[in-house]
C-alpha positions as CSV (number, residue, x, y, z in Angstrom):
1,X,-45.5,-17.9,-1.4
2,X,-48.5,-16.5,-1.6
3,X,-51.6,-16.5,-4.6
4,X,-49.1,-14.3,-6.5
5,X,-46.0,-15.6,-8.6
6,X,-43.2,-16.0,-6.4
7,X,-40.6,-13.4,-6.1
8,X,-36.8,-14.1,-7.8
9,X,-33.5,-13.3,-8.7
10,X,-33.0,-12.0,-12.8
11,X,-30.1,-14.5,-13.0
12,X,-26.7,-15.7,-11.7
13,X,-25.4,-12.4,-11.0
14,X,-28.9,-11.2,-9.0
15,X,-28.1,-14.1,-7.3
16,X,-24.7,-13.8,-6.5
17,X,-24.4,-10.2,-5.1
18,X,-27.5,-10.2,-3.1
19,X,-26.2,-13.5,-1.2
20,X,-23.0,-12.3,-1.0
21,X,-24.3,-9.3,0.7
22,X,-26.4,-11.6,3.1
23,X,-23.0,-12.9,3.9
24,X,-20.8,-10.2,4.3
25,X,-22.1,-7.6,7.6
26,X,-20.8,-6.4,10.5
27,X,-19.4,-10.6,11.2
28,X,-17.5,-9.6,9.1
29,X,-16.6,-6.0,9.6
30,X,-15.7,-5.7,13.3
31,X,-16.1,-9.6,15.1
32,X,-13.8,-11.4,12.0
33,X,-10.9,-8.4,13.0
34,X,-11.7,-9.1,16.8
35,X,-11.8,-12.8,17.3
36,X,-8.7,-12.8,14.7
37,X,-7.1,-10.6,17.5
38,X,-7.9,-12.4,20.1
39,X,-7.2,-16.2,19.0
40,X,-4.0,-16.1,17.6
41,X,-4.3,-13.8,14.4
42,X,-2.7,-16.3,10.9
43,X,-3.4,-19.5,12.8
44,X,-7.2,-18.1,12.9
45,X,-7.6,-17.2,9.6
46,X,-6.4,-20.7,8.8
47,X,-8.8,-22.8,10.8
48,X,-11.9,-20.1,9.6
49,X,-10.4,-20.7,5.6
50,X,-10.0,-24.1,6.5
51,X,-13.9,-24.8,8.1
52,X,-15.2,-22.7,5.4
53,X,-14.0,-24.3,2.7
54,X,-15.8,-27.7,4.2
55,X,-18.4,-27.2,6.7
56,X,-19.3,-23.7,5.6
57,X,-19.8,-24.7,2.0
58,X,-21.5,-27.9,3.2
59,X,-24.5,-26.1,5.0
60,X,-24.4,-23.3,3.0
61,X,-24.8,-25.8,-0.5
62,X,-27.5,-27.6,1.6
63,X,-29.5,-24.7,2.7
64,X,-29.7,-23.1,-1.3
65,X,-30.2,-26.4,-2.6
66,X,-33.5,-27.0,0.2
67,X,-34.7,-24.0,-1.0
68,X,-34.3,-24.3,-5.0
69,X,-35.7,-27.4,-5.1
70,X,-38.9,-26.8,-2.6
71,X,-39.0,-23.0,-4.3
72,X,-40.4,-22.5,-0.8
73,X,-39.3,-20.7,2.4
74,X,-38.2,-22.4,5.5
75,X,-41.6,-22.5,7.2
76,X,-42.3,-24.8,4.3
77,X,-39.3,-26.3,2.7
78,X,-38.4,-28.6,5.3
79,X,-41.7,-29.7,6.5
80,X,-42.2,-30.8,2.3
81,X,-38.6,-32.7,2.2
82,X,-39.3,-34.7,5.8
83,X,-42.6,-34.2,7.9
84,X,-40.9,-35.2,11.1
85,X,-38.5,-31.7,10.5
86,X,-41.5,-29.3,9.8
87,X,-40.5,-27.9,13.5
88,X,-37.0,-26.7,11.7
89,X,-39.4,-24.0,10.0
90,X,-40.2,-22.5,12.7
91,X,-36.9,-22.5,14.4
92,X,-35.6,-20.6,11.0
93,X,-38.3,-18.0,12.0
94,X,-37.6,-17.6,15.2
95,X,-33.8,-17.0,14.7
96,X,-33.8,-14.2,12.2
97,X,-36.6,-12.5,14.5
98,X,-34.5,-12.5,17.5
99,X,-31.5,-11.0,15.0
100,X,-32.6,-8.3,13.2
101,X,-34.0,-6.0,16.1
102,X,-30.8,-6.5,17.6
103,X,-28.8,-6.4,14.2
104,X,-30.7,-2.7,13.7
105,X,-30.1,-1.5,16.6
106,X,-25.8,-2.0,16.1
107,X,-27.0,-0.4,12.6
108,X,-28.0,2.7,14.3
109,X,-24.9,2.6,15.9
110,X,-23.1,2.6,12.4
111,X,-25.2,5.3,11.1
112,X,-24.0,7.5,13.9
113,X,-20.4,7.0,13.8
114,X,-20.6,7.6,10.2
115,X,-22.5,10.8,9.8
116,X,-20.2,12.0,12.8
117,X,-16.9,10.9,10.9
118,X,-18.6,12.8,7.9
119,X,-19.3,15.8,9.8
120,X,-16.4,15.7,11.5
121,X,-17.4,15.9,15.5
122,X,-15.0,16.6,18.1
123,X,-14.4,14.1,20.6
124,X,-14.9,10.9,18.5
125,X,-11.3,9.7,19.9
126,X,-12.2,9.9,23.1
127,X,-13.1,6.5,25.0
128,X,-16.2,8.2,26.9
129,X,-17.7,8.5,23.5
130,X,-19.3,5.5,22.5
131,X,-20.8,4.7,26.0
132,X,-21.5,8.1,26.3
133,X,-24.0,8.0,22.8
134,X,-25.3,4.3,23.5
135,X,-26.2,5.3,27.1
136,X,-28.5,8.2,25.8
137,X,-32.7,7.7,26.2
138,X,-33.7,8.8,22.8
139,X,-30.6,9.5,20.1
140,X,-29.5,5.8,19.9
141,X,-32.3,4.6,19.2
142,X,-33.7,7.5,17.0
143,X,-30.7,6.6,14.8
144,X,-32.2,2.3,15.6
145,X,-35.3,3.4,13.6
146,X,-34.1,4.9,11.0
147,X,-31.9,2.1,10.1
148,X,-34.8,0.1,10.5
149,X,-36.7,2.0,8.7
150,X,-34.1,1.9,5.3
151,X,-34.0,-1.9,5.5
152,X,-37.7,-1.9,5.2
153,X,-38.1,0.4,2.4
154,X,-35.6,-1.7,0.5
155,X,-37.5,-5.0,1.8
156,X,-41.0,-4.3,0.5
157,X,-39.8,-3.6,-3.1
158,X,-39.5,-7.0,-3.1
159,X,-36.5,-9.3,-4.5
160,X,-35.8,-7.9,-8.1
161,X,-36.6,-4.4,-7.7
162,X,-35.4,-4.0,-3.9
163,X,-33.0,-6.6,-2.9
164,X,-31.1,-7.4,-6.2
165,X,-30.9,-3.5,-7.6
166,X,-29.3,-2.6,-3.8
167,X,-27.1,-5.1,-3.7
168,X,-26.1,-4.9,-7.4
169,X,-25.3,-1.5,-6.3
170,X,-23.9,-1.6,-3.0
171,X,-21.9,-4.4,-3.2
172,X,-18.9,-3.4,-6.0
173,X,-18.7,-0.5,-4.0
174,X,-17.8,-2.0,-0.5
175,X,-15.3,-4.3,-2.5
176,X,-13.7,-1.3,-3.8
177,X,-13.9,0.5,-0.4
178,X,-12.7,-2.1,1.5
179,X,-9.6,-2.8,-0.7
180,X,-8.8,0.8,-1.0
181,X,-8.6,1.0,2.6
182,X,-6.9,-1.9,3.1
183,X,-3.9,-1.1,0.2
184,X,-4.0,2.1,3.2
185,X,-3.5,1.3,6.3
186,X,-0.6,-1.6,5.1
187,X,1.4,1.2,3.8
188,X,1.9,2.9,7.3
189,X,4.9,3.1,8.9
190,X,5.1,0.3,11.4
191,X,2.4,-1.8,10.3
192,X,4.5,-4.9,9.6
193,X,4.7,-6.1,13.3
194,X,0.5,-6.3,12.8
195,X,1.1,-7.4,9.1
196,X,2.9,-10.6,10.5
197,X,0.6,-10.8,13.6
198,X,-2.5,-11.6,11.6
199,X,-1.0,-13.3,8.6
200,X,1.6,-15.9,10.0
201,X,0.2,-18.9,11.9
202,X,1.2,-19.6,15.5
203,X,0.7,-22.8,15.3
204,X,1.6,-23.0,19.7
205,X,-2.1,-20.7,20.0
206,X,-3.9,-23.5,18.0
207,X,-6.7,-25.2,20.4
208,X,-10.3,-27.0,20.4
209,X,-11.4,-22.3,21.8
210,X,-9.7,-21.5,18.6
211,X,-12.0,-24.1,16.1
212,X,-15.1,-23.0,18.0
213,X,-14.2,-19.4,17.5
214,X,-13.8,-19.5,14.0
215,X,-16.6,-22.2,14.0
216,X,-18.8,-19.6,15.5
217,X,-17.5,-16.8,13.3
218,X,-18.6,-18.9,10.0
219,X,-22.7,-18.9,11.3
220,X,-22.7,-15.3,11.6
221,X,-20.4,-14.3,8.9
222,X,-21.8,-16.7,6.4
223,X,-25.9,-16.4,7.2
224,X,-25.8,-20.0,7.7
225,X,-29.1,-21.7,10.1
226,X,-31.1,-18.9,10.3
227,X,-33.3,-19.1,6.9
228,X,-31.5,-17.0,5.1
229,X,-29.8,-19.2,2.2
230,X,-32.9,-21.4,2.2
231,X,-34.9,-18.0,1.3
232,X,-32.3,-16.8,-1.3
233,X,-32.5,-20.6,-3.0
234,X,-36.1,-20.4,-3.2
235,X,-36.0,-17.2,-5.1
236,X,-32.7,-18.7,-7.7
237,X,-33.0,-19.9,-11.1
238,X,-33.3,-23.2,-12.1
239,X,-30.3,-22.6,-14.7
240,X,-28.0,-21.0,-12.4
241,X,-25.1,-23.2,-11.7
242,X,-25.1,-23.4,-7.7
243,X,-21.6,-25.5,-7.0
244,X,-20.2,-22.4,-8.8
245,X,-22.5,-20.1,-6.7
246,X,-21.6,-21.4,-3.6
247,X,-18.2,-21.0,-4.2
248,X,-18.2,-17.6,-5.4
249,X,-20.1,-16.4,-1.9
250,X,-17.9,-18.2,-0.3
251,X,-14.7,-16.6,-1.8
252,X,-16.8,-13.2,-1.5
253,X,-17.2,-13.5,1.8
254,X,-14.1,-14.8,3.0
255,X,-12.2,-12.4,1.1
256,X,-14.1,-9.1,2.7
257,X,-13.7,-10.3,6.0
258,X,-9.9,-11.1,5.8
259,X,-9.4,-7.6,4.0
260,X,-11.7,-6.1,7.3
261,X,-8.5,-7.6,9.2
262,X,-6.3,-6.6,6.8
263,X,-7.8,-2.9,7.7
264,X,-8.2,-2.6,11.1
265,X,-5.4,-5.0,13.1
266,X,-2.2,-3.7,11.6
267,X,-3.7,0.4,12.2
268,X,-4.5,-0.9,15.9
269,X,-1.3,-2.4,16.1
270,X,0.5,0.8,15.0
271,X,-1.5,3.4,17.0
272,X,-2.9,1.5,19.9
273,X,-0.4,-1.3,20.3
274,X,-0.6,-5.0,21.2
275,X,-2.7,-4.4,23.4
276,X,-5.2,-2.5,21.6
277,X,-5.7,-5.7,20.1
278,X,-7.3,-6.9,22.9
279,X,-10.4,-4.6,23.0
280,X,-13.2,-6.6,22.0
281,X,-16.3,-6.7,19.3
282,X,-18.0,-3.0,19.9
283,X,-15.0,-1.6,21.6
284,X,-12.5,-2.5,18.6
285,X,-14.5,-0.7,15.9
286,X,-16.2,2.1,17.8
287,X,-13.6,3.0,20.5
288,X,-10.0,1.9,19.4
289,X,-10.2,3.0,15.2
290,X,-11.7,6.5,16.2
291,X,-8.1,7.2,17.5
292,X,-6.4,5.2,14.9
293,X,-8.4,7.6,12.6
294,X,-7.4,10.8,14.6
295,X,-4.0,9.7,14.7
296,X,-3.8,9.1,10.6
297,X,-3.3,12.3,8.3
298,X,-6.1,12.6,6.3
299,X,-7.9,10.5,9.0
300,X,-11.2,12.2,8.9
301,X,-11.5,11.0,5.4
302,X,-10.7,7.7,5.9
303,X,-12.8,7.3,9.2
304,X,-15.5,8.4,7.0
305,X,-15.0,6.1,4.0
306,X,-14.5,3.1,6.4
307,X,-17.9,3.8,8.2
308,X,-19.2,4.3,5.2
309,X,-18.6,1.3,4.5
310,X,-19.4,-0.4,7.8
311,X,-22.5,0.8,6.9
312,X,-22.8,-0.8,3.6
313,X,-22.3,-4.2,4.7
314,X,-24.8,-3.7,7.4
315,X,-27.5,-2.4,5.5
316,X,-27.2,-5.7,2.7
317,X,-27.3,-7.9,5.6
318,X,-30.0,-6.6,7.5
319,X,-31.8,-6.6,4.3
320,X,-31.5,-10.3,4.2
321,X,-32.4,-10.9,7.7
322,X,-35.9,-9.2,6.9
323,X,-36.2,-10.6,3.8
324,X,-35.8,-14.4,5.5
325,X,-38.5,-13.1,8.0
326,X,-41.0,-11.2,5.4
327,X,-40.9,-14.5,3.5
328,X,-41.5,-17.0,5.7
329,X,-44.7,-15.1,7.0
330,X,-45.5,-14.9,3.6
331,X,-45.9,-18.2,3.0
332,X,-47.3,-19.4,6.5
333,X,-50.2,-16.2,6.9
334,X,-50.5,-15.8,3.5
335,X,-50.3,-12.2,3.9
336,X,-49.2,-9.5,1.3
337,X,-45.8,-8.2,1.0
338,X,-46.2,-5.1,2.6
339,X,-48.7,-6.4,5.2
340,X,-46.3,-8.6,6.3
341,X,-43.5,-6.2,5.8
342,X,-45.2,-3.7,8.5
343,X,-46.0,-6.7,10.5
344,X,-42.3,-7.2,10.9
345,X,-41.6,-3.3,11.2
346,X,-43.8,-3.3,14.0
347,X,-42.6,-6.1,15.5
348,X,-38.6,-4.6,15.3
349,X,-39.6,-1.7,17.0
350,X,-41.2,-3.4,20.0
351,X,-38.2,-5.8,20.7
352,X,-35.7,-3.1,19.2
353,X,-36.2,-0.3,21.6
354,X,-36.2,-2.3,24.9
355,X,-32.5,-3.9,23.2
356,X,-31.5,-0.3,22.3
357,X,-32.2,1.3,26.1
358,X,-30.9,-2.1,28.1
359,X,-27.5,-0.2,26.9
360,X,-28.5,3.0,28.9
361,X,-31.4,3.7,31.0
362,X,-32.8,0.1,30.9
363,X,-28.7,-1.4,31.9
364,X,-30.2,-3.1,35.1
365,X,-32.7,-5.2,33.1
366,X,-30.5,-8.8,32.6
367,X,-31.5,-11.9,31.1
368,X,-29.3,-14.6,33.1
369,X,-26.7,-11.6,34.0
370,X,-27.1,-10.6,30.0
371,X,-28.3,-7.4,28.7
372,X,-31.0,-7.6,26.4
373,X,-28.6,-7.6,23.0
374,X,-26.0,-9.8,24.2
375,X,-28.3,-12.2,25.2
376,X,-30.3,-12.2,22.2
377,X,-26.7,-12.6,20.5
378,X,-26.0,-15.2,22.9
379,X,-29.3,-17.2,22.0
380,X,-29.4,-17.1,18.5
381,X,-25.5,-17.9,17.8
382,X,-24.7,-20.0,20.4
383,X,-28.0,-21.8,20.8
384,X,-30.7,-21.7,18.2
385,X,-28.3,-21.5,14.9
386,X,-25.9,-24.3,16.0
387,X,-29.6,-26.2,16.6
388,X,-31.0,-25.4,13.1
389,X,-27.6,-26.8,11.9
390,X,-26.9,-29.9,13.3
391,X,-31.0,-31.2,12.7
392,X,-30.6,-30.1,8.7
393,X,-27.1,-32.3,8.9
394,X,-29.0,-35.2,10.8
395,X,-32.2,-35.0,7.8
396,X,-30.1,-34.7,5.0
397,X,-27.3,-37.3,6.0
398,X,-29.3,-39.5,8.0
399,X,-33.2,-39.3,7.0
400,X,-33.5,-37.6,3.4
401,X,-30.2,-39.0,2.1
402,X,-27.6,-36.6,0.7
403,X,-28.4,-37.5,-2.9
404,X,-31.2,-35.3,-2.9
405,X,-29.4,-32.5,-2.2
406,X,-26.5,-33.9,-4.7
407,X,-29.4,-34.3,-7.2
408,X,-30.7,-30.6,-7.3
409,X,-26.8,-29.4,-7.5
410,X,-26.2,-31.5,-10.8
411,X,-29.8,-30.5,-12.3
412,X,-28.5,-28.8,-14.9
413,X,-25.7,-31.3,-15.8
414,X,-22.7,-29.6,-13.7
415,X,-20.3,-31.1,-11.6
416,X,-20.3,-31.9,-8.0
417,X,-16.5,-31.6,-7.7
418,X,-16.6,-31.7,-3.6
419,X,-19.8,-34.0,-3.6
420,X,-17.3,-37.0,-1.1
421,X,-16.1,-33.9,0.6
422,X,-19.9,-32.9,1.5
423,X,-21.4,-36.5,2.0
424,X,-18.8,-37.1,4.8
425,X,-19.4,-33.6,6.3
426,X,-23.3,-34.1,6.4
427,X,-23.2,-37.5,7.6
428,X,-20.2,-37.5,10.2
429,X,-18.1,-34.0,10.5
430,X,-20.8,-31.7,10.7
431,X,-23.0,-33.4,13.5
432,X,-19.8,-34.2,15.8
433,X,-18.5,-30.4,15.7
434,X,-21.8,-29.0,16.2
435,X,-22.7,-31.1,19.1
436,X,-18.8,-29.4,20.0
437,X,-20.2,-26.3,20.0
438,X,-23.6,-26.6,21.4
439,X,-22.2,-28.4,24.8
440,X,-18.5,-27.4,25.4
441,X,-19.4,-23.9,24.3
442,X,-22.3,-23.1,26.3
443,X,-20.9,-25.0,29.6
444,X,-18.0,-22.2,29.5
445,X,-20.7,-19.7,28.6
446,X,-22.1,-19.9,32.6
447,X,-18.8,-21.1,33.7
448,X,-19.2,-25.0,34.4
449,X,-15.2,-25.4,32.6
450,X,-12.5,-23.5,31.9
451,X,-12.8,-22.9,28.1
């Protein structure tokens, strides 16, 4: 990384929690619940479980095993493992640059909602609310920098002191949270309907929208093509077992985001009705559970705890994000920690408060007919990540060969006990879907079909 031993996890638990809380965010808090609501609720969750438990864990074993064996970041790893993909590096860069001012900015957002739930402000329940705080000049993105400004403090204490200490901490904490909620809102009067809603398949709402949903859901849930993994893997053990790793963020992961469901559709579907469901991303977490909170006895208390929460699994992704971004200029510029730390700071803040005032005073600024954060959404989900993705599956399937990546799982003697399930995914599955994604995806995106 730089002329300085290279940062790393203590062990297999370091590891563990501080990937898992790469993993689990806001994808999971508030667009998991959403896009469960919208595409079908159970027959969903099946194709996400379902795509996790193969492509998910095929990138996601790819991108830790890249970075374990290089011990480099993504600026570096793949230019070492194939010359000709060197320019993947870069696009790792570019993705979590593009995220994180954006990512910081919904942050904010979280910070606000919670220390209002806390304090208890009048007129959270109210639909005007949320657009009335994101359309203010100054308080949304006061509340931008100092989420910013957390992540970074947490960032340049580097990985065993900053990243694996918070997350150790953090991350028991929002399981417990998150279950305790959950256990909740299920015991409501007339939460079954919602119960049933979101846990049996339809199997009549199943389509190729519904795969590409849930496909789409797994990049941003899982931290998958944006550098992330690659980092973490660079900073693991050579002893830790990684087939049991991956498997353990995965379940992680999966299991947070289901419960995020479990919390928030059956309360919509008891105070706001079916068609509560249908409010979408920002408008399900910050405008619809105010009211399912003001509705609930003892709501103030729970609103807090869940935002809380919210706020949790922001913060541990965010930190990742950075951390992605802090090392890759590390290794490239050579710079110091906290150079490049404030380099990245500074950066945020010039890309952050332009994203943070397109939702308010700056709303006539659009990128083709986007504002500034649901574009930059829009570029590094839809375009860049599924990019990253399907070149690492065309190197390692098609140039490198998968054994190398079979190779550094089995290091340490263990067994590979989906290796035919990844070889076929790398080589065939993986390319065909994401190709899926990047054309039939973005053609709906500016209306050229019906999707």
């Amino acid at each position: 990384m730089n002329d300085k031993k290279r940062g790393s996890f203590s062990g297999h638990i370091g590891f563990i929690l501080a990937a898992a809380g790469s993993a689990i965010g806001l994808g999971n808090m508030w667009r998991f619940p959403y896009l469960a609501a919208q595409y079908g609720g159970g027959i969903f969750i099946l194709v996400y479980i379902l795509l996790a438990l193969t492509f998910g864990f095929t990138l996601m074993t790819t991108e830790i095993a890249i970075g374990r064996k290089t011990g480099l970041s993504p600026i570096q790893a793949y230019k070492v493992l194939d010359s000709h993909f060197g320019f993947l590096g870069y696009l790792t860069l570019l993705v979590p640059t593009i995220i994180l001012p954006y990512y910081c900015v919904i942050g904010g957002w979280v910070i606000k909602y919670m220390f209002s739930s806390i304090a208890g402000t009048p007129g959270m329940a109210d639909s005007s609310f949320f657009g009335s705080f994101i359309g203010m000049p100054s308080e949304p993105v006061a509340w931008f920098l100092v989420f910013l400004a957390l992540v970074a403090i947490v960032v340049v204490s580097g990985v065993e002191k900053g990243i694996e200490r918070i997350s150790k901490l953090l991350m028991p904490f929002l399981l417990l949270l998150t279950i305790g909620i959950s256990i909740y809102v299920i015991t409501i009067p007339g939460s079954m309907d919602g119960l049933k809603y979101y846990l049996l398949p339809d199997f009549s709402n199943f389509s190729l929208k519904t795969v590409c949903a849930a496909m789409g859901q797994m990049f941003f849930s899982m931290s998958i093509a944006m550098g992330i993994m690659v980092t973490y893997g660079s900073y693991t053990p050579k002893e830790v077992c990684m087939s049991k790793s991956v498997n353990q963020i995965e379940f992680f992961d999966t299991l947070v985001a289901f419960l995020a469901g479990l919390m928030i559709i059956p309360a919509v579907f008891v105070f706001s009705g079916e068609e509560g469901l249908a409010s979408g991303g920002p408008g399900l977490m910050f405008i619809t559970l105010p009211k399912v909170f003001d509705s609930m006895a003892g709501g103030r208390i729970i609103g807090s705890l869940f935002f809380i929460l919210v706020f949790l699994a922001a913060l541990t992704s965010a930190i990742s994000v950075m951390e992605a971004i802090v090392s890759m200029v590390i290794d490239r510029w050579k710079m110091s920690r906290r150079n490049a730390c404030l380099f990245i700071f500074v950066l945020c803040i010039c890309i952050g408060i332009p994203t943070s005032l397109g939702n308010g005073m700056w709303a006539n600024l659009k990128i083709l007919g986007m504002d500034l954060l649901t574009f930059f959404d829009y570029l590094s989900n839809s375009v860049l990540m599924p990019i990253v993705a399907l070149c690492t599956s065309i190197m390692v399937g098609w140039v490198i060969g998968p054994k190398v990546i079979c190779d550094e799982v089995t290091r340490n003697g263990e067994k590979f006990a989906r290796e035919k399930i990844f070889n076929i995914m790398v080589r065939y599955v993986a390319p065909i879907l994401l190709v899926v994604i990047l054309v039939f995806y973005n053609m709906a995106q500016f209306g050229f079909i019906q999707f």
